[in-house]
LOKOL-594439 format. One record per residue (C-alpha): residue in three letters; x negated, y negated, z. Coordinates in steps of 0.02 Angstrom, whole numbers, always signed. Layout:
+------+--------+--------+--------+
: rest :     c1 :     c2 :     c3 :
+------+--------+--------+--------+
:  ala :      X :      Y :      Z :
...
+------+--------+--------+--------+
END
This chain:
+------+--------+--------+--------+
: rest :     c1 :     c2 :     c3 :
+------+--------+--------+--------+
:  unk :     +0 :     +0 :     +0 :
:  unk :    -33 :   -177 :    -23 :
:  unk :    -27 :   -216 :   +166 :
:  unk :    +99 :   -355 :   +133 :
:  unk :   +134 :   -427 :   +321 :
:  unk :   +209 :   -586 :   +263 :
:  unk :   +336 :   -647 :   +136 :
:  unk :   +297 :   -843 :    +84 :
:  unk :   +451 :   -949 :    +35 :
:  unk :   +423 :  -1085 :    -67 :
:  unk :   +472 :  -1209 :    +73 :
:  unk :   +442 :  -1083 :   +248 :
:  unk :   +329 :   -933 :   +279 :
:  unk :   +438 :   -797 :   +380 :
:  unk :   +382 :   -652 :   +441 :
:  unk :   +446 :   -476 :   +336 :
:  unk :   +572 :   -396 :   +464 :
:  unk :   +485 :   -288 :   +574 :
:  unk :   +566 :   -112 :   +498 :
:  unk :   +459 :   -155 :   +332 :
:  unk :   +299 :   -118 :   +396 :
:  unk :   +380 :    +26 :   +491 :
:  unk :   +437 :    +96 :   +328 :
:  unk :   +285 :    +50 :   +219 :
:  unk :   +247 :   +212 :   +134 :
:  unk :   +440 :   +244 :    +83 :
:  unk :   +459 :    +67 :    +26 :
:  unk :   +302 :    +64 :    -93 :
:  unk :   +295 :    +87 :   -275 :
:  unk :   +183 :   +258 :   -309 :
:  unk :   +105 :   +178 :   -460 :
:  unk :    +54 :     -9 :   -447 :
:  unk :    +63 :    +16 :   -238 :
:  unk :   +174 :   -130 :   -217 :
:  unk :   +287 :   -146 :    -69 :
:  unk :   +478 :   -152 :   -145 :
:  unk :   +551 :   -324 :   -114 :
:  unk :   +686 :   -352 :   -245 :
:  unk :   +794 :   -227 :   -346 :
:  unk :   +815 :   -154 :   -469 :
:  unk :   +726 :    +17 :   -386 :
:  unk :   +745 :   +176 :   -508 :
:  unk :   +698 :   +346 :   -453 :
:  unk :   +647 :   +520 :   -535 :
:  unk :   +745 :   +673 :   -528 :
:  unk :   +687 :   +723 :   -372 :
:  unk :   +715 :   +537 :   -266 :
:  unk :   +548 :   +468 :   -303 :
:  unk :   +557 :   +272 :   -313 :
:  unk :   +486 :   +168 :   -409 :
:  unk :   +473 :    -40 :   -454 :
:  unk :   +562 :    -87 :   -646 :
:  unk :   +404 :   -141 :   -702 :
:  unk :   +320 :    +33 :   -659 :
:  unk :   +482 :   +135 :   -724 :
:  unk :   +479 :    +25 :   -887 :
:  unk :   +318 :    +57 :   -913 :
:  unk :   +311 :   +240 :   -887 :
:  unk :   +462 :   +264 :   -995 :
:  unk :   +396 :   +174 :  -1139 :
:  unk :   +227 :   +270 :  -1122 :
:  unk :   +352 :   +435 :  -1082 :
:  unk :   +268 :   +485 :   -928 :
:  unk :   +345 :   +585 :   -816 :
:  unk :   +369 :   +546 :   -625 :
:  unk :   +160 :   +547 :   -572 :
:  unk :   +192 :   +611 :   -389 :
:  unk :   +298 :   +763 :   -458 :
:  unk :   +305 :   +769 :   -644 :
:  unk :   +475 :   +772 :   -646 :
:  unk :   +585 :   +685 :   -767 :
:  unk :   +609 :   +488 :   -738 :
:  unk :   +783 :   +438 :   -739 :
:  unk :   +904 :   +287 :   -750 :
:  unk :   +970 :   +307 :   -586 :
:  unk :   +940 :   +191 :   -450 :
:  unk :   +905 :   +201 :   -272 :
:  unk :  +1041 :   +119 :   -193 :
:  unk :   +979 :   +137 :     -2 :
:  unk :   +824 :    +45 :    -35 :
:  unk :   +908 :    -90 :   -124 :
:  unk :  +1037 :   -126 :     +1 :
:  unk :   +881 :   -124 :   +117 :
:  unk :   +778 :   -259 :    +35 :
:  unk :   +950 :   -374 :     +0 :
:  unk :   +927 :   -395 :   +192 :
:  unk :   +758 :   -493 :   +147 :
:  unk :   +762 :   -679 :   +132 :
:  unk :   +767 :   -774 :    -21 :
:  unk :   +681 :   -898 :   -118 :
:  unk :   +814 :  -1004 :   -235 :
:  unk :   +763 :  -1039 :   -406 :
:  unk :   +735 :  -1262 :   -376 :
:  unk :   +850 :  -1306 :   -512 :
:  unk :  +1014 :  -1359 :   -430 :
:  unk :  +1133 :  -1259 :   -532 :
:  unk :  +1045 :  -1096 :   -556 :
:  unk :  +1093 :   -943 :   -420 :
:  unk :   +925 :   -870 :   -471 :
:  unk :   +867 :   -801 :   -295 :
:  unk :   +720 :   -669 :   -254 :
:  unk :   +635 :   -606 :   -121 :
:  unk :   +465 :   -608 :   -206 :
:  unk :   +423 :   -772 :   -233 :
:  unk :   +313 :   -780 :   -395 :
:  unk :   +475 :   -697 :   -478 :
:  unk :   +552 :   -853 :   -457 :
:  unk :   +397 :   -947 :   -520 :
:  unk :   +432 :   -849 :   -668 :
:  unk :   +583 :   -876 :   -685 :
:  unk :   +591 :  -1043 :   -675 :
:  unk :   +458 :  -1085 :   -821 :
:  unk :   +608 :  -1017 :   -943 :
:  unk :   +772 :  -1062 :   -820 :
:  unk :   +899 :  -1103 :   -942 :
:  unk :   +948 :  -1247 :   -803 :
:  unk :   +785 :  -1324 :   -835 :
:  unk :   +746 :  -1503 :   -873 :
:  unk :   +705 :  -1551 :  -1028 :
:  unk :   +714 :  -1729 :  -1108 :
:  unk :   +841 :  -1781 :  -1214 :
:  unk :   +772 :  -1847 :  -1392 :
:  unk :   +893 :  -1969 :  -1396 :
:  unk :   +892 :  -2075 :  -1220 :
:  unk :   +744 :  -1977 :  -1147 :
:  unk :   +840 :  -1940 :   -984 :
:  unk :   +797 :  -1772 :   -912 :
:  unk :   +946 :  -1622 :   -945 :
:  unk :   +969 :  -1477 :   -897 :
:  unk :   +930 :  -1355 :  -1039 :
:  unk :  +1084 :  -1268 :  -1053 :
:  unk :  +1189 :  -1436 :  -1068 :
:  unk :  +1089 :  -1534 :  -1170 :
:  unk :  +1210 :  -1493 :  -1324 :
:  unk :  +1356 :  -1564 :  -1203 :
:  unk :  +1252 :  -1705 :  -1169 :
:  unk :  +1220 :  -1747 :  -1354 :
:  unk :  +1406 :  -1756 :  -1401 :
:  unk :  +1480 :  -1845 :  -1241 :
:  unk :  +1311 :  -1970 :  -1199 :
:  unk :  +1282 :  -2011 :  -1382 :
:  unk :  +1429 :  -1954 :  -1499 :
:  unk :  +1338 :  -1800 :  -1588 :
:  unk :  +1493 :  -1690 :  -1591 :
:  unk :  +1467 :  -1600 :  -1756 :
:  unk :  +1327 :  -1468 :  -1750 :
:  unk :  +1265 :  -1410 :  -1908 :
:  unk :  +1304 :  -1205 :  -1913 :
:  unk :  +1193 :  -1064 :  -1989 :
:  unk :  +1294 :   -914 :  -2051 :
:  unk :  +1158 :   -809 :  -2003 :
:  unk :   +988 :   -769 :  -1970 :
:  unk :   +861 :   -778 :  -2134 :
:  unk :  +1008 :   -838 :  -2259 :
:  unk :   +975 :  -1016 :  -2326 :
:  unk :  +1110 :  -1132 :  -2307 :
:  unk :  +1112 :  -1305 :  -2387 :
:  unk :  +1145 :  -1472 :  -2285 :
:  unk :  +1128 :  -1654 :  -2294 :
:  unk :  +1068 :  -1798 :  -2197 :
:  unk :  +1118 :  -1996 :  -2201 :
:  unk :   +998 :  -2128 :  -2243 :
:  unk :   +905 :  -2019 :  -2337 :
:  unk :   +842 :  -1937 :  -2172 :
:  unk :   +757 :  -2098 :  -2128 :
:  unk :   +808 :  -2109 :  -1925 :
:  unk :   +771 :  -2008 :  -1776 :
:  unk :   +895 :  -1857 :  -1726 :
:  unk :   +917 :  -1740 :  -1632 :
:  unk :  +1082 :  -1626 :  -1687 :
:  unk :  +1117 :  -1441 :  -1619 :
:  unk :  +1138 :  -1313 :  -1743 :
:  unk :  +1234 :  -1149 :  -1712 :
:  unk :  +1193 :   -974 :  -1777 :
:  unk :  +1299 :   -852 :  -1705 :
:  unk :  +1264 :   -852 :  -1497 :
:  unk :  +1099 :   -948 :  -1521 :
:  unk :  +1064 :  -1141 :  -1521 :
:  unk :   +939 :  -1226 :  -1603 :
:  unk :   +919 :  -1402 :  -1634 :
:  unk :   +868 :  -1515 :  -1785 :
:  unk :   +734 :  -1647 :  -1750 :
:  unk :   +686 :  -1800 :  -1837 :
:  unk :   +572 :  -1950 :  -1790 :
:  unk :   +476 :  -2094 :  -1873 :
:  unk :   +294 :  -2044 :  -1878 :
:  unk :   +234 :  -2199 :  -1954 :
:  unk :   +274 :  -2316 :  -2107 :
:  unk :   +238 :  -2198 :  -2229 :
:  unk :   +288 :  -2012 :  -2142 :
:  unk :   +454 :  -1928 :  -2059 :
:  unk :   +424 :  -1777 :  -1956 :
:  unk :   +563 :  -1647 :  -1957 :
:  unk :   +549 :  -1495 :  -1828 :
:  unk :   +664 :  -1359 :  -1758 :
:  unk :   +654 :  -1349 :  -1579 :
:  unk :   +763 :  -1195 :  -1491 :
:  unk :   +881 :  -1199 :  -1347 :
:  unk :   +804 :  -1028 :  -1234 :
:  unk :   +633 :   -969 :  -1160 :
:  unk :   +469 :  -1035 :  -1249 :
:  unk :   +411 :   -847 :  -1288 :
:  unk :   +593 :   -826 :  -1378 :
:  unk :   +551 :  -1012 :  -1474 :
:  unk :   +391 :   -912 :  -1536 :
:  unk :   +498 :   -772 :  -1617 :
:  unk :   +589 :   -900 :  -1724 :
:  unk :   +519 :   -994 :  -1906 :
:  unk :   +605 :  -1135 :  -2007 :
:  unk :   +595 :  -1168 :  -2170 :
:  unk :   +646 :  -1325 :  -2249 :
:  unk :   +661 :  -1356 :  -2440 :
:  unk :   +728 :  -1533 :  -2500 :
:  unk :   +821 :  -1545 :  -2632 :
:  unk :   +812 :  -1688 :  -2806 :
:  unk :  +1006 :  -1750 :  -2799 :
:  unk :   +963 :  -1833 :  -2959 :
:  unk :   +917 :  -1658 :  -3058 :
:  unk :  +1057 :  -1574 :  -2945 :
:  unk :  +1194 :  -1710 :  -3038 :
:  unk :  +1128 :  -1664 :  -3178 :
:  unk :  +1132 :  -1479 :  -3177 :
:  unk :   +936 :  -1425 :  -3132 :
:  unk :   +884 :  -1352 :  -2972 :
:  unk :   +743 :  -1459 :  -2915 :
:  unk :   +631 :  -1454 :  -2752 :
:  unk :   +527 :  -1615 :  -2691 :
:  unk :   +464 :  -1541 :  -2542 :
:  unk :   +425 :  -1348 :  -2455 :
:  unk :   +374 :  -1302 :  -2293 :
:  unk :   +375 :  -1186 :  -2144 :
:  unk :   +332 :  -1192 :  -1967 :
:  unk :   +359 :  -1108 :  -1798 :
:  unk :   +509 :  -1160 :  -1690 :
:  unk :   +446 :  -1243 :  -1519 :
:  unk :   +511 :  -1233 :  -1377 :
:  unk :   +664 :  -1379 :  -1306 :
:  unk :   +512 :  -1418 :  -1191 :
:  unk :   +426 :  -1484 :  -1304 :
:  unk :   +497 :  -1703 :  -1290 :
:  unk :   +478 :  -1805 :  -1446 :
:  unk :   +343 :  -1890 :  -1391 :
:  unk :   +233 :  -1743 :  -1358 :
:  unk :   +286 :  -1701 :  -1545 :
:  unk :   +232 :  -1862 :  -1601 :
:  unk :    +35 :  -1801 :  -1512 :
:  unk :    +34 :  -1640 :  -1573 :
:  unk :   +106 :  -1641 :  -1725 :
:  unk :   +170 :  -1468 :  -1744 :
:  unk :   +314 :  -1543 :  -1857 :
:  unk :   +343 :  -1543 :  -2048 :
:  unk :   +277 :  -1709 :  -2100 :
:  unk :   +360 :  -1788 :  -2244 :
:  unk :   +326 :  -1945 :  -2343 :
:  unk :   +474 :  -2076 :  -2321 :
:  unk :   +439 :  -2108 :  -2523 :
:  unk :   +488 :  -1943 :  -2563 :
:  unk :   +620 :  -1935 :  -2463 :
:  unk :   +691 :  -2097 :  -2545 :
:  unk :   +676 :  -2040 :  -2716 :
:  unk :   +757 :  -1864 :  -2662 :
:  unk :   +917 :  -1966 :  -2614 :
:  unk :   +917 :  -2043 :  -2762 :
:  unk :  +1060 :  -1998 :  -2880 :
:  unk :  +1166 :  -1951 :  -2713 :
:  unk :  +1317 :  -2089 :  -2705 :
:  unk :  +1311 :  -2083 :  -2533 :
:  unk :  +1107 :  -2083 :  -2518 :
:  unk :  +1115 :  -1948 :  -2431 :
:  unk :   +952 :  -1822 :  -2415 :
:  unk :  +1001 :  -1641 :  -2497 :
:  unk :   +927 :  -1508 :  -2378 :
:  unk :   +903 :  -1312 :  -2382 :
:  unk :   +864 :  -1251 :  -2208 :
:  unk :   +830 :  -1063 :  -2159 :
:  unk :   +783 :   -985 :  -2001 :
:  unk :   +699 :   -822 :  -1983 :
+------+--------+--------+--------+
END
């Protein structure tokens, strides 16, 4: 065992209850010799318990149980767990998130990709809560018309006012996922256009755009023309618009050729193809 004695909160140290220590070697994973503190607890065919991250893994690898090699099942051991509920708790910090462990650096985890995290609106750079930044566009700023993907890698074609020449930042719904479209003045001459995506930044990393702008002129007159192709990596809703504007991990566009894309649109309006994959 890890000889775990004490269980630090993120605001109070308290001592483990006293029956822990007693029952050390029955509540200790067998494989990564980790003292159980928070369900879920899964067992082998013949009671042995171990943590979800140990089960996972020997599943994956399909191991059998290493104390008795017998088979590893998806049962779990509900005596322990009702055990270690009577452990305190440390609450994920975000107000409206019930996120609560025992083991502390579990919430630490969670809280890097809590869906109740703050992140900073593009718009009025006030800090939101991730989940309700959508909400927050259409009530705080009058954004109530996301754009929609059918689905996942299908191209779908859109357009922009002003020939895409002011900042935005407008959700855009594929089935039970939101991203969001992003544009900003980079200087006099450029526009940078990004997705960003409303979830944890290792899911933002699973995710590429592609953005192909259409010639309205050629497209009133029958041709298929592109002015401009590129692709790029989502980023994460963590990322502000100013931090865009120093890293530049955006699509950077010349405001020239997005001009003379508009052109032969009566509205001016910038022609857009946008797939995400």
């Amino acid at each position: 065992m890890d000889g775990l004695k004490y269980l630090f909160l993120e605001d109070r140290d308290q001592p483990l209850p006293s029956w822990v220590a007693e029952l050390e070697d029955v509540l200790g994973c067998p494989v990564c010799l980790k003292t159980f503190l928070d369900p879920p607890i899964y067992q082998c065919e013949n009671g042995h318990c171990f943590c979800s991250n140990c089960h996972e893994s020997l599943k994956k690898e399909g191991q059998e149980c290493p104390v008795c090699r017998g088979q590893l099942t998806k049962a779990r051991c509900l005596a322990v767990e009702k055990m270690l509920e009577k452990l305190p708790k440390a609450k994920c910090r975000y107000e409206d998130c019930q996120f609560k462990r025992a083991e502390v650096e579990v919430v630490h985890q969670h809280e890097t990709d809590c869906l109740f995290r703050l992140v900073e609106c593009g718009v009025c750079k006030e800090g939101i809560p991730l989940s309700s930044i959508a909400g927050h566009l259409e009530v705080a700023h009058e954004i109530r018309t996301p754009l929609v993907l059918q689905e996942l890698e299908t191209e779908e074609s859109f357009t922009s006012s002003n020939s895409g020449l002011f900042d935005q930042q407008q959700p855009l719904k594929c089935d039970d996922l939101t991203f969001f479209v992003n544009q900003k003045h980079y200087n006099n001459d450029l526009m940078m256009f990004w997705i960003s995506f409303c979830g944890s930044k290792k899911q933002a990393e699973e995710y590429e755009y592609t953005f192909k702008i259409e010639s309205s002129a050629d497209k009133k007159a029958g041709r298929e023309k592109y002015l401009f192709y590129g692709s790029k990596q989502c980023v994460s809703c963590d990322v502000s618009h100013e931090d865009m504007m120093k890293e530049v991990e955006a699509l950077l566009i010349s405001k020239k050729l997005l001009r003379k894309a508009a052109e032969g649109n009566d509205e001016k309006k910038l022609e857009y193809t946008l797939m995400i994959a």
